[in-house]
N, C-alpha and C positions, 0 to 999 in steps of 0.2 A: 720276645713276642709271645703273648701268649696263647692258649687256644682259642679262646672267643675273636681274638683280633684274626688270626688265622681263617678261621672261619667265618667270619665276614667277608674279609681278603679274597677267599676263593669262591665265595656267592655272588659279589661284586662282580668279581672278573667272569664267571658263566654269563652271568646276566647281560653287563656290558659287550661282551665278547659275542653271544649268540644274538644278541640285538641288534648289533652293528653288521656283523655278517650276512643276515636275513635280510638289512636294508640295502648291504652292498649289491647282493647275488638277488631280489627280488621276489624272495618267495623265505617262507620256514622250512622248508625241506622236507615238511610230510612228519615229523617225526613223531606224534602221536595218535597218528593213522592208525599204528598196528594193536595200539592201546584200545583203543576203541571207547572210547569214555567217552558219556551224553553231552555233559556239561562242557566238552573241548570240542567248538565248531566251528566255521567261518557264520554258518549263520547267525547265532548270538552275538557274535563280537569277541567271545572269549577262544584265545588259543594261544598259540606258542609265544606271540608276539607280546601278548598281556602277561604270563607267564615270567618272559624272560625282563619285564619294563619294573614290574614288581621286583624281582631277584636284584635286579642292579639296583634299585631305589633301597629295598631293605640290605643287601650289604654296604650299600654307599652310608647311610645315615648309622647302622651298626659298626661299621667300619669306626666311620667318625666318631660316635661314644663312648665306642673302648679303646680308643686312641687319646680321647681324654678324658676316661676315667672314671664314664659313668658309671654308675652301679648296674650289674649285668640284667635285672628285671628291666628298668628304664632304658636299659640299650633297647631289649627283645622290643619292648611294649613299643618305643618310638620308631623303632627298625619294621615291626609289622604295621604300626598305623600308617605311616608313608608310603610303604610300599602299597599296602590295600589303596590308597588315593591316585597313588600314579599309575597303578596297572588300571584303574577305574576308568580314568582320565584316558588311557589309552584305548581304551575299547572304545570310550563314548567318540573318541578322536577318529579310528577305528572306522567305529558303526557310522558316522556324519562323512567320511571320508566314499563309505561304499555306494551311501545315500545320493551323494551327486554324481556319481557315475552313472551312465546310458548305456544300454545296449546301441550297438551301430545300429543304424536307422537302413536296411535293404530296399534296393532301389522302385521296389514295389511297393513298398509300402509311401514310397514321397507320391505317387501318382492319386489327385485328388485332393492332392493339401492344398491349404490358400496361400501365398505368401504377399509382401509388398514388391514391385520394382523399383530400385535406389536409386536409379540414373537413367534419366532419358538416352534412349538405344533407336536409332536410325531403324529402319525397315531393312529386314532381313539380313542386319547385325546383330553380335550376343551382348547382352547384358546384362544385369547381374539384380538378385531376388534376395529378397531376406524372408528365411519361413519360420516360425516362433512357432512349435509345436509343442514335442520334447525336450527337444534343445531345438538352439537359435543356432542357426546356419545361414552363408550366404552360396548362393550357388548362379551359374551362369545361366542365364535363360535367354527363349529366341521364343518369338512367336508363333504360334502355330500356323497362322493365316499369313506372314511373310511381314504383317504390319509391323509400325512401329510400338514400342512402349515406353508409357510415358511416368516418371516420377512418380513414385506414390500410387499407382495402379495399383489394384488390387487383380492378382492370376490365380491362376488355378493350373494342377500341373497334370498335363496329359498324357506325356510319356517321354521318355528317356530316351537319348541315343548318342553315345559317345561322351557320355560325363555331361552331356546339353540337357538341360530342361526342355521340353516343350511346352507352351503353355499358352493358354485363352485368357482370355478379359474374363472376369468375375462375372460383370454386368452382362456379358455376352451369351 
């Protein structure tokens, strides 16, 4: 074996190895916190994660070229063009991944939103509301005035009590 293969061997394996561990245990473990460098942040998209997706892509494909026998510039050159695409690829993955996430929605803040009711609900039984806001949530709602609500209402939510909506007619 020789050293180029070697040293692919052991980029692969950091790579593979720190990537797969960060997705086990859920987090990168901080480690270039104490680095303090601009360019490595959760806000950009770029950090340990992208780092280590690269390392595994550029020793994977390096690996494979001096294993058969490319000549060592075509290794580097094809070993960094792939890597620079996949760690790319993981940040944009990354960045669209963070982008559909919501902050939880506090329960002050649902007081005022419109939703629909999905099922006719008996008078002063709960039934249940779909609110399209931020996200789309269904929640159980009662009416304020003890009435019934019907399908397709449109409410309004007045206040909370015990995980219940409280809530008015739209039109009301």
């Amino acid at each position: 074996m020789d050293a180029l293969t070697l040293f692919f061997g052991v980029i692969t394996l950091v790579g593979v190895g720190y990537f797969l561990l960060s997705m086990l245990s859920g987090g990168d473990f901080d480690l270039l916190d104490s680095i303090n460098l601009d360019f490595i942040d959760g806000e950009s998209g770029f950090g340990c994660m992208v780092v280590a997706a690269f390392l595994a892509a550029f020793g994977g494909i390096g690996l494979l070229g001096s294993l058969s026998g490319w000549n060592a510039a075509v290794t580097l050159l094809a070993g960094g063009l792939t890597g620079a695409l996949v760690g790319r690829l993981t940040m944009r993955l990354f960045r669209f991944m963070k982008s559909q996430q919501s902050e939880p929605i506090r329960p002050r803040d649902w007081v005022g939103l419109t939703g629909r009711v999905t099922i006719n609900t008996p008078a002063g039984k709960t039934g249940e509301a779909i609110f399209e806001e931020e996200t789309i949530a269904k929640r159980s709602v009662r009416a304020l005035d003890g009435g019934a609500l019907q399908q397709g209402e449109q409410v309004v939510v007045v206040e909370i009590q015990g995980g219940i909506f409280y809530v008015r007619r739209k039109d009301a």
